[in-house]
N, C-alpha and C positions, 0 to 999 in steps of 0.2 A: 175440205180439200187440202189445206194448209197443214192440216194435222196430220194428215196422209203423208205426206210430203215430208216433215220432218221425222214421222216413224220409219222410212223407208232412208233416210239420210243416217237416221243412228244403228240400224238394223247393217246398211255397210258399211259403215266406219269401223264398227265392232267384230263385225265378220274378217274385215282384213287384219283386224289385231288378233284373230281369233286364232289363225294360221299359223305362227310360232310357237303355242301352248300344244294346237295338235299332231306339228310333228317331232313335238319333244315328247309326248305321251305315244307316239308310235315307234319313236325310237325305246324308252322304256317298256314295250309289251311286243316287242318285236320278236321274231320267230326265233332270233338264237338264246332268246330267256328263257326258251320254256321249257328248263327243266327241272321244273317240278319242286324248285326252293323260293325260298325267300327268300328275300338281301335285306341286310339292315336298314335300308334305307325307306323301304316301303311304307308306304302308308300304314295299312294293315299291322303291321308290327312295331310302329311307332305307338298305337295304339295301347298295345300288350302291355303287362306290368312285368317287371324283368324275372318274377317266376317265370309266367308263360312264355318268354323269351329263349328261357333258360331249360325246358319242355321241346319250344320246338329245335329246340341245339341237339338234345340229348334225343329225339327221336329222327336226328337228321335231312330234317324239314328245313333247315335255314342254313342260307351256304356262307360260307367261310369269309370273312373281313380282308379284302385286298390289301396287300403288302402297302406300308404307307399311309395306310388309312387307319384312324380311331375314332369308337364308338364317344360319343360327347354324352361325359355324365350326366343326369341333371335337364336331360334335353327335353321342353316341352311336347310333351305329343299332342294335343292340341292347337298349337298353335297356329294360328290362323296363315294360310297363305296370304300371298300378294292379291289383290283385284285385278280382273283382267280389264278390259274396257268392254267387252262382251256383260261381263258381271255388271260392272256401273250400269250399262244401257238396259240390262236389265231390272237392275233398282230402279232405274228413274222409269221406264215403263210401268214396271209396276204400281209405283205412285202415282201416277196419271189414270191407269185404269182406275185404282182404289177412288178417288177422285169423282173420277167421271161416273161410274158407279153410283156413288152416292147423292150426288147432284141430278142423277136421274131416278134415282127412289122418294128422291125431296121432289121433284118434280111430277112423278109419274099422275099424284094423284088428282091435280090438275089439268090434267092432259086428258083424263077420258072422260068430263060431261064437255 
């Protein structure tokens, strides 16, 4: 029951952190984006290697760099985001399953004579 209890305690702690991450991704896919380019900034083309970047310029598939702004040489495209607390809660979930899981396969075969 105590277990209960504390999965339900991290499930909303995590949930309210969770809320600032979702209306920043709504704001980025938000209905006055969608026409139909890319921005530098996107995932998806951080990915690319600067031929295909340079592909989707020239087939006018990625929109134009805002005045003010420059592309950072050199910029990792993998580079891992921040964690959210959504993310932690779910590592440490899933360590405790992994866990419990196996303490009940060590166990199981004791348990049925």
């Amino acid at each position: 029951m105590a277990l209960v209890a504390v999965v339900l305690a991290v499930v909303a702690a995590g949930g309210c952190a969770a809320d600032q991450k979702r209306i920043e991704k709504e704001e980025r896919l938000s209905a006055a984006r969608l026409d139909g380019k890319f921005r530098h900034d996107d995932p998806l083309v951080k990915m690319l290697s600067p031929a295909e970047r340079e592909a989707l310029a020239r087939q006018g598939m990625l929109a134009p760099i805002p005045e003010g702004e420059e592309l950072a040489e050199g910029e990792d495209a993998f580079a891992e985001e921040e964690k959210t607390t959504m993310d932690a809660a779910g590592d440490v979930m899933m360590s405790v399953l992994s866990v419990t899981v196996t303490l009940g396969m060590i166990a199981a075969p004791y348990l049925l004579f």
